[in-house]
C-alpha positions as CSV (number, residue, x, y, z in Angstrom):
1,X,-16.9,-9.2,50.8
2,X,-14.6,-7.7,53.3
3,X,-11.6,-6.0,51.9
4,X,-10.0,-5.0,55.3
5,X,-7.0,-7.1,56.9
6,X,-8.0,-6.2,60.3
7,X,-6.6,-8.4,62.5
8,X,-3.3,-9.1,61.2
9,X,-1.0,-6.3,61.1
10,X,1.2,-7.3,58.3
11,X,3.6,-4.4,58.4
12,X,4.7,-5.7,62.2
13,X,7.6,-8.0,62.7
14,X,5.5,-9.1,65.8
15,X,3.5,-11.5,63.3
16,X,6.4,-13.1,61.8
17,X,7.8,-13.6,65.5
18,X,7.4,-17.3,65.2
19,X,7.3,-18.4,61.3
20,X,4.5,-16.9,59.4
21,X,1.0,-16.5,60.5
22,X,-0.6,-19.2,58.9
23,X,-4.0,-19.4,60.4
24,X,-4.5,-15.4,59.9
25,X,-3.3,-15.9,56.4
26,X,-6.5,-18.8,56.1
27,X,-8.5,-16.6,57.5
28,X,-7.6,-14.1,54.5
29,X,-7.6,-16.7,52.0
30,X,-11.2,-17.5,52.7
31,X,-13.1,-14.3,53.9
32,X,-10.4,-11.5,52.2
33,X,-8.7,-13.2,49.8
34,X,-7.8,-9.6,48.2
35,X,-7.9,-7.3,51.2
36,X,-6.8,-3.8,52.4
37,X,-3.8,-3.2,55.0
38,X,-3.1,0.8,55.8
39,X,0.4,2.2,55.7
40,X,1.7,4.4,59.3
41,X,3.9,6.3,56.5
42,X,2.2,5.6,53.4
43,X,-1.3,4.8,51.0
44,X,-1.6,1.4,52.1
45,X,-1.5,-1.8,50.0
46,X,-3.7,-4.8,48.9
47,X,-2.6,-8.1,50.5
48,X,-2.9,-11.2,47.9
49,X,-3.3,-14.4,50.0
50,X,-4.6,-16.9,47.6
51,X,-2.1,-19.0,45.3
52,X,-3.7,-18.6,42.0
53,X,-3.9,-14.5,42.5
54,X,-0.1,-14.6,43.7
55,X,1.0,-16.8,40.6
56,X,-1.2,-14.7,38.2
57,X,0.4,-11.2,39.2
58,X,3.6,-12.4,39.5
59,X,3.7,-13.5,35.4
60,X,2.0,-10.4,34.2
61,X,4.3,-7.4,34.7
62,X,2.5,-5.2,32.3
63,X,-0.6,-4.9,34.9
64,X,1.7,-5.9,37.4
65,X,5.1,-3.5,37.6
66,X,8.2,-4.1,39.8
67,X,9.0,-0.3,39.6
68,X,9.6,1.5,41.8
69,X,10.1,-0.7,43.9
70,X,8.9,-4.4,45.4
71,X,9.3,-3.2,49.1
72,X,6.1,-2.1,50.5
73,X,7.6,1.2,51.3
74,X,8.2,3.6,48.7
75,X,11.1,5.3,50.1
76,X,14.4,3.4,50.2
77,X,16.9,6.4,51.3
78,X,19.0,5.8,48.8
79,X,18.8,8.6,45.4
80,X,20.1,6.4,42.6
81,X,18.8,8.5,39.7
82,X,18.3,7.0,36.6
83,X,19.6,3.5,37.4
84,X,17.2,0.4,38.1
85,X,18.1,-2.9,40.6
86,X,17.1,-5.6,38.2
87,X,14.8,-6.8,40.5
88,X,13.0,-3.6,40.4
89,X,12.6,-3.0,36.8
90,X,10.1,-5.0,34.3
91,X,10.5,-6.1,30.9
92,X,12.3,-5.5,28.1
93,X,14.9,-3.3,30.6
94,X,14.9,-6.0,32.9
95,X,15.2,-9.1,30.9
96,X,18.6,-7.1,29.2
97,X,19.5,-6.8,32.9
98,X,19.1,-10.5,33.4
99,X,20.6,-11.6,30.1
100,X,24.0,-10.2,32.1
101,X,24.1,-13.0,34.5
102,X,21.6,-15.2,33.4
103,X,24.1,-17.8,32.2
104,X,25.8,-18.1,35.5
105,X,22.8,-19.6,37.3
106,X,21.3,-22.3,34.3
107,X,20.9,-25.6,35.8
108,X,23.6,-26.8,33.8
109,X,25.9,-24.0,35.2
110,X,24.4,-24.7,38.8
111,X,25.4,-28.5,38.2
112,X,29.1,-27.9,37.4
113,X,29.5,-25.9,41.1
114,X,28.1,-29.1,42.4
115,X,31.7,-30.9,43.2
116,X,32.8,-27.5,44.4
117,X,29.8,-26.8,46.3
118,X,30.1,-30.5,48.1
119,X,33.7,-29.6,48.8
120,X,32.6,-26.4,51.1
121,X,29.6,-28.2,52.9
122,X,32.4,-31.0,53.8
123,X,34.5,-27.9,55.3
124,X,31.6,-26.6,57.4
125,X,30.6,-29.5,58.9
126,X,34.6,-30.1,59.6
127,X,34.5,-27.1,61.3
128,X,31.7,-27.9,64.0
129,X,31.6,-32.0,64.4
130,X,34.4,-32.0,67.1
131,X,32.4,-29.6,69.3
132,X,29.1,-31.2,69.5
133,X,27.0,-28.1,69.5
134,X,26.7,-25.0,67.3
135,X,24.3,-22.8,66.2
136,X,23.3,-23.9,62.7
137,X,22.2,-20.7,61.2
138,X,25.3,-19.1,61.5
139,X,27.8,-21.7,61.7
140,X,26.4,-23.9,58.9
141,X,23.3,-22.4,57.0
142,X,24.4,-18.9,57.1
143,X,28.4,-20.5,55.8
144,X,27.4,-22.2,52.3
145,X,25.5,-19.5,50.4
146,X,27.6,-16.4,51.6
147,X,31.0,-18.9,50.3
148,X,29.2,-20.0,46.8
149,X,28.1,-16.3,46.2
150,X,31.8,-15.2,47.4
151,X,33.1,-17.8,44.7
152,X,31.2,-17.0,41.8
153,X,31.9,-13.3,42.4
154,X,35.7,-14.0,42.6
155,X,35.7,-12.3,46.0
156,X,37.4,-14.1,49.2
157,X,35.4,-16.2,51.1
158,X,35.8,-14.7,54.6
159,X,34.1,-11.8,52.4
160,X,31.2,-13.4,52.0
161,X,30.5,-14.6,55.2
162,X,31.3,-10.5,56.5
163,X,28.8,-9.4,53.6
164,X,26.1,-12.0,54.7
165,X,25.8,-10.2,58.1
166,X,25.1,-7.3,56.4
167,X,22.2,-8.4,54.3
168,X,20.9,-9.4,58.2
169,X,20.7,-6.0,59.1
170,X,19.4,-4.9,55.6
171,X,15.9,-7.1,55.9
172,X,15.8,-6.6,60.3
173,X,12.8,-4.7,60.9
174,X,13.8,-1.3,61.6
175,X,12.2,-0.7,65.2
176,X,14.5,-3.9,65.8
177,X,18.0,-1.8,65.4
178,X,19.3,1.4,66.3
179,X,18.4,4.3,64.0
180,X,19.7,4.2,60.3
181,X,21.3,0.5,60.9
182,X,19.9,-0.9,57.4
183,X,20.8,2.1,54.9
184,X,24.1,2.1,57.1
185,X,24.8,-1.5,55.8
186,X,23.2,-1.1,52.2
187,X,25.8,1.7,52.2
188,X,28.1,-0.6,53.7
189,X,27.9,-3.4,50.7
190,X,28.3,-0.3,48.1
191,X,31.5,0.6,49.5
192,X,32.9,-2.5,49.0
193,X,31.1,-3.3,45.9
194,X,33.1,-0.2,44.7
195,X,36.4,-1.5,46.1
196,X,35.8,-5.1,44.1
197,X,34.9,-3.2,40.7
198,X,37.9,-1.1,41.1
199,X,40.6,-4.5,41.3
200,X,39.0,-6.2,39.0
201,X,39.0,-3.1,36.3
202,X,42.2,-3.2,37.2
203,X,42.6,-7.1,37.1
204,X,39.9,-8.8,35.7
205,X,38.9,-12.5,36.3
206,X,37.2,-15.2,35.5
207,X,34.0,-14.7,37.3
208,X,30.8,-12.7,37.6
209,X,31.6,-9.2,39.0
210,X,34.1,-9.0,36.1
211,X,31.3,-10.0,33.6
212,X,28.7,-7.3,34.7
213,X,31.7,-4.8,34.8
214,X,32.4,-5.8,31.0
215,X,28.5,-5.4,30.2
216,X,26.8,-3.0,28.5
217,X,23.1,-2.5,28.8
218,X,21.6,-0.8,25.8
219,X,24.4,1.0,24.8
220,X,25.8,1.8,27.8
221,X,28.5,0.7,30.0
222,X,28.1,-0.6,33.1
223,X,29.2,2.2,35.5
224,X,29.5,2.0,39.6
225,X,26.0,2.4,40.7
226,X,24.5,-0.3,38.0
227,X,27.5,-2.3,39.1
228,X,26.5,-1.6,43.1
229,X,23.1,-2.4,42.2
230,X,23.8,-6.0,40.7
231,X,26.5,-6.7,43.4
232,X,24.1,-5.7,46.4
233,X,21.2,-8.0,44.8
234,X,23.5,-11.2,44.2
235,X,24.6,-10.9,48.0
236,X,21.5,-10.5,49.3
237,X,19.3,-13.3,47.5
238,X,22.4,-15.4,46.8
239,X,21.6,-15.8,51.2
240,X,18.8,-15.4,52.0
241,X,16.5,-18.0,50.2
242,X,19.6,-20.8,50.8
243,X,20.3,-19.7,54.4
244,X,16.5,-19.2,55.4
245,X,15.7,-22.4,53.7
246,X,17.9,-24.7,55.4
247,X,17.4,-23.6,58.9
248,X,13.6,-23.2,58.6
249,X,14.0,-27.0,56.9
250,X,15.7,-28.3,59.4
251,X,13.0,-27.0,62.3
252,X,10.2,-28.5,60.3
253,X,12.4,-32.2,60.6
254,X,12.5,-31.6,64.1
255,X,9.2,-31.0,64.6
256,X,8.0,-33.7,62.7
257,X,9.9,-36.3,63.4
258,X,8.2,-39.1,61.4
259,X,9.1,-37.4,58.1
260,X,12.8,-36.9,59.0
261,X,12.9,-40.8,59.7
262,X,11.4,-41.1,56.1
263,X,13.7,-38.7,54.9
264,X,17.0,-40.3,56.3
265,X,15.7,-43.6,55.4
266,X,15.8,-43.1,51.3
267,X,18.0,-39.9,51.5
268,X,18.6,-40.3,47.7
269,X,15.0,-41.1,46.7
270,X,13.6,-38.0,48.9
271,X,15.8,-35.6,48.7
272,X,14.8,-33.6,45.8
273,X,11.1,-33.7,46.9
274,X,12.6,-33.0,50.5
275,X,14.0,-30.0,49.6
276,X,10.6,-28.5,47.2
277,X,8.4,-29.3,50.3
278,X,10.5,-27.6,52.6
279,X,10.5,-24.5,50.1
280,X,6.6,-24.9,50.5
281,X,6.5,-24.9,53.6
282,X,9.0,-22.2,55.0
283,X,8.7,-19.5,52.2
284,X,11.4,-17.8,52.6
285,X,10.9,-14.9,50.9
286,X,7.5,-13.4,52.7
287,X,6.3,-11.0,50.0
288,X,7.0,-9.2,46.8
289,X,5.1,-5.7,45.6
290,X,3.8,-4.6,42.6
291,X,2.0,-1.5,41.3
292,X,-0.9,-1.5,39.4
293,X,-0.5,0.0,35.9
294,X,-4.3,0.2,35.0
295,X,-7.6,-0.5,37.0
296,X,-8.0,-3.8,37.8
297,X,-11.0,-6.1,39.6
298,X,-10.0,-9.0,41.7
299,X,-12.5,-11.1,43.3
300,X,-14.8,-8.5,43.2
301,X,-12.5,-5.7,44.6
302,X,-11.3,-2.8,42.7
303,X,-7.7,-2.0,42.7
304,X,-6.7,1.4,41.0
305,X,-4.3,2.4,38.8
306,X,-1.1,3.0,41.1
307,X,-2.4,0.7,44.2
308,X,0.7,-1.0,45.6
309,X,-0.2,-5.0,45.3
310,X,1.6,-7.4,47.4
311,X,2.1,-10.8,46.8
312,X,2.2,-13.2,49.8
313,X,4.0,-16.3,49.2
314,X,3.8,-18.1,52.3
315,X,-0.2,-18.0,52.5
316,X,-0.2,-19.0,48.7
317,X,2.0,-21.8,49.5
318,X,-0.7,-23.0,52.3
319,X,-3.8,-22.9,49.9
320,X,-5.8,-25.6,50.3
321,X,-7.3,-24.8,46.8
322,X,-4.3,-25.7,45.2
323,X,-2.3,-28.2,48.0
324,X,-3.9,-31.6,49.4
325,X,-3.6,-31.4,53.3
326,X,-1.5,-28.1,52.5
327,X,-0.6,-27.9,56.0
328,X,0.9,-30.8,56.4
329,X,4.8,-31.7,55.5
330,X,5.5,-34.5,53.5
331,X,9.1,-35.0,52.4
332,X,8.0,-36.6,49.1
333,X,4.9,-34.9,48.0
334,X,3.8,-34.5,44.1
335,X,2.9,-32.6,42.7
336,X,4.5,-29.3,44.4
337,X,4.1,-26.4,42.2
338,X,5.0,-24.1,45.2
339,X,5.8,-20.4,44.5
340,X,8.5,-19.8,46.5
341,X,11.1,-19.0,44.0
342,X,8.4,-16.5,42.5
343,X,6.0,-18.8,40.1
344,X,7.4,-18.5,36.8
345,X,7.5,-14.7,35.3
346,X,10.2,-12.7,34.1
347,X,11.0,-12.4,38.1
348,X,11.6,-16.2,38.7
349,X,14.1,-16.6,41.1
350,X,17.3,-16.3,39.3
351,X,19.3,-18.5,41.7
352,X,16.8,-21.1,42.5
353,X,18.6,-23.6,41.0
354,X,21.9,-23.1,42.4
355,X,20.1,-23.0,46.0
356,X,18.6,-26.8,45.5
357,X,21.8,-27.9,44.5
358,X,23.4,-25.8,48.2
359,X,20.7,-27.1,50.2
360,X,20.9,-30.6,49.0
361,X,24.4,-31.0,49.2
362,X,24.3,-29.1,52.9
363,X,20.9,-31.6,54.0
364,X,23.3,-34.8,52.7
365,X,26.0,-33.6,54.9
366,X,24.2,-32.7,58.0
367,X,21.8,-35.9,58.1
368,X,24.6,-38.4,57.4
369,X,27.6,-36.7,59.6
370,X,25.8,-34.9,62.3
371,X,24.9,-37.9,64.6
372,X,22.1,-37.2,67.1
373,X,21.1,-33.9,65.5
374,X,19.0,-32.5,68.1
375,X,17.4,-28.9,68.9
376,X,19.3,-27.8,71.9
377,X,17.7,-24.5,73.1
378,X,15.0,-22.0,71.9
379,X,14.7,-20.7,68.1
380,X,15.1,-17.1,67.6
381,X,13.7,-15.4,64.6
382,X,14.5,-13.0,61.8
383,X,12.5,-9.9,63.3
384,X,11.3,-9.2,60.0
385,X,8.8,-8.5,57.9
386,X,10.5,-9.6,54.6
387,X,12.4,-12.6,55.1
388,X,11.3,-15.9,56.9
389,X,13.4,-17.8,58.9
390,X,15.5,-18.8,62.2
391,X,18.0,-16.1,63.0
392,X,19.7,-18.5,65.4
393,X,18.8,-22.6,66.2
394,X,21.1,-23.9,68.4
395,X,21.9,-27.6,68.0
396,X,23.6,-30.1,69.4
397,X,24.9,-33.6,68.0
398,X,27.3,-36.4,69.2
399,X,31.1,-34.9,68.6
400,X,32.7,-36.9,65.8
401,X,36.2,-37.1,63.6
402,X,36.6,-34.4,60.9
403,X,37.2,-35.9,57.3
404,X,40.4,-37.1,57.2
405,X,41.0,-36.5,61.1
């Protein structure tokens, strides 16, 4: 068996230039399901491309560890000594992390923002159905996740939106921007995470940056860097996934027009199902890596203690193994165990139920207000390695009344 990627340079934003490379990625899956991709500035990795491998290292962190990182590159620039991102620390450290703000993002808690959450899609759309034409990543799938986030942090809303720019720059690949431009904005989000810890030290809340700030994690309060830490992570996936989602969803109606007809058709019936396939289908979240903590054989490939494994979710979501006529979109197909919010694990998405409950509250109001919905020019993408999605998807629709108006 062939453990080389050749081919398919996986490091490059070039292959993500248009979506992710989905017939590479078969490829993979069939000939190299477990194969070997060198680093410019590292050891190289070992690329997972099949859906049962990716579930089956995401849920076993002891083999599988999140430290020191789950970017393919070891160095992030930033010294933060002792202190761990939840998201890059495994069990039982990370599940006291979690245990901070786990209760925020239950589906119970996720279905009491619902009212509020309506509220601000009805405000978005408001603020582009007179014109006609916007570009709905930034005017409408970028708004709704950077104003929830904003909300549950107690931050202003016109924050969020500012902050979500930021996590842009943060996942842009860096031959894409000038020198330094993603530790500049990580840097960026600490300085105001700093700002928000000290007013609400000062004046505390009722919301979530006030709750980690009260926290303790085994013994210990939470100081500024734990507190940057948590604030930087809840910004940056409290976006991404929601934002990425939508306007990657909303391409896939366009381009297949039949099931957007079936979709607006029984809106209620197929929404839910809607909004899973689309998760399938546009993986949002490219990768996640992990570090081998003993030997390990994998379809016949040895992987050695410390070999950086990567997970790859959008191939494992295309597995024709696992998915009947996996690359093809149906609005209401069951079963969809997709793995785009992770698979299960001590790492499952922590948001992923707040972000159905955004995306099918934003879907409702853009298929029932936005008359006409058309593409209106061409689709740029996120020049990234990381993250999947439209960076910007111009639209236009038939100019209508605001609520009310």
């Amino acid at each position: 068996m062939s453990t080389t990627g050749a081919g398919l340079d996986l490091l490059s934003p070039a292959s993500f230039a248009n979506g992710q490379p989905h017939d590479e990625f078969k490829r993979l899956r069939d000939e190299a399901p477990v194969s070997w991709h060198p680093e410019r500035d590292g050891p190289g990795f070992w690329a997972l491309t099949r859906y049962d491998d990716v579930k089956a290292v995401g849920r076993d962190p002891s083999t599988f560890s999140s430290e020191p990182t789950v970017m393919i590159a070891d160095d992030t620039g930033i010294e933060l000594g002792d202190h761990k991102m939840m998201l890059m620390s495994d069990p039982p450290y990370h599940t006291r992390l979690r245990r901070i703000v786990n209760h925020e993002f239950t589906p119970k808690a996720s279905e009491r923002l619902r009212p509020r959450i309506e509220a601000l899609c009805r405000d978005i759309v408001d603020a582009v159905i007179e014109r006609g034409e916007c570009d709905f990543v930034t005017d409408i799938a970028g708004e709704i996740p950077s104003y929830v986030i904003a909300d549950v942090l107690g931050i202003p809303l016109d924050d969020g939106r500012r902050l979500y720019h930021l996590t842009e720059t943060i996942h842009a690949a860096p031959e894409s921007q000038p020198e330094g431009a993603g530790l500049g904005a990580v840097l960026e989000m600490f300085n105001y995470a700093h700002e928000v810890a000290t007013e609400k030290r000062a004046r505390p809340g009722d919301d979530l940056s006030t709750t980690i700030l009260q926290a303790q994690v085994d013994g210990r309060a939470v100081d500024d860097i734990d507190f940057n830490l948590f604030f930087l992570l809840l910004i940056d996936a409290g976006g991404d996934t929601t934002r990425n989602l939508l306007g990657g969803g909303l391409l896939a109606l366009f381009e297949h027009p039949g099931e957007r007809a079936r979709l607006v058709a029984d809106l209620d019936g197929l929404l839910p199902t809607a909004v899973e396939e689309m998760l399938r289908w546009v993986s949002p979240v490219i990768h996640m890596r992990r570090r081998a903590t003993r030997p390990v054989t994998l379809h016949g490939v040895d992987i050695a203690e410390g070999d950086k494994v990567v997970m790859y979710y959008g191939a494992a979501n295309r597995d024709e193994r696992v998915f009947v006529d996996a690359d093809r979109f149906d609005v209401g197909r069951r079963p969809n165990e997709h793995l785009a919010f992770g698979g299960g694990g001590p790492h499952f998405c922590l948001g992923a139920h707040l972000a159905r409950v955004e995306v099918q509250a934003m879907l409702r109001e853009v298929l029932t207000r936005l008359h006409g919905l058309e593409l209106a020019g061409p689709v740029e993408w996120l020049p990234s390695n990381f993250i999947s999605g439209p960076k910007h998807l111009p639209v236009r629709f038939t100019p209508g009344a605001r609520l009310g108006g």
